[in-house]
C-alpha positions in Angstrom: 73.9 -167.9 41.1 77.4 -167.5 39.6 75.1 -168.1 36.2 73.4 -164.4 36.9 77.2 -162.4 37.4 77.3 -159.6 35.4 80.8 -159.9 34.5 80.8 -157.3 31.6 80.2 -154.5 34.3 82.8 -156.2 36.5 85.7 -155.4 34.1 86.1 -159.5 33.4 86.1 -158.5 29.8 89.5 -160.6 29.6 86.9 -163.3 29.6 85.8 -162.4 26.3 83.0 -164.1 24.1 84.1 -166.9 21.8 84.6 -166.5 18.2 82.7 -168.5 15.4 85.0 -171.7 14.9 86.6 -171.8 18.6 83.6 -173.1 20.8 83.3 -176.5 22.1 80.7 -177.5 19.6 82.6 -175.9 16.5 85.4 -178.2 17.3 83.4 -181.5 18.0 81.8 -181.0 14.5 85.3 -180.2 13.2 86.6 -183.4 14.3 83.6 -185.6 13.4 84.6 -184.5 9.8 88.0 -185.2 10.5 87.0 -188.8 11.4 84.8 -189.2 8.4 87.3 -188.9 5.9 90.0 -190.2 7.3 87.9 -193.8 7.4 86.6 -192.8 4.0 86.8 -195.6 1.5 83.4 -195.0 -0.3 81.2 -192.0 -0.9 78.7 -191.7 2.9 76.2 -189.4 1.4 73.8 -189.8 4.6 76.7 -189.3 7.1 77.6 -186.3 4.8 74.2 -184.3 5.1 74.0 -185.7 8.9 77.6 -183.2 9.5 75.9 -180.6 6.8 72.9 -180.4 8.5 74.3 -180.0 11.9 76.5 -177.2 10.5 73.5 -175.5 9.2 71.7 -176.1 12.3 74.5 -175.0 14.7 72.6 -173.9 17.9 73.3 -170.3 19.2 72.6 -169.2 22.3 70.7 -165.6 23.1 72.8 -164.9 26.1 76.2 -166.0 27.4 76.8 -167.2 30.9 79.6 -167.8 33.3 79.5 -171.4 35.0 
């Protein structure tokens, strides 16, 4: 049930909700890139649009929880 706190009433607002570029999958995207060209040796157009279109399709969530 610890999924259905309301923590904003319960001053835990040192909690805080994460900024764009700090979240788990922010950074595991971030670092897939990071990978990609540093074994670059050729051009990897599909792995390219693969990281692009996971950056475009970055899931958001309607709600944030505390687990």
């Amino acid at each position: 049930m610890i999924h259905k706190f309301d923590w904003h009433s319960r001053d835990f607002s040192c909690l805080g909700i994460p900024k764009g570029g700090t979240d788990p999958l922010d950074r595991q995207l971030d670092y897939y890139e990071r990978c990609l060209n540093w074994v670059r040796k050729e051009p990897q157009p599909i792995l390219d649009r693969a990281l692009e279109w996971l950056k475009e399709n970055r899931f958001n969530p309607h709600r944030l929880s505390l687990c």
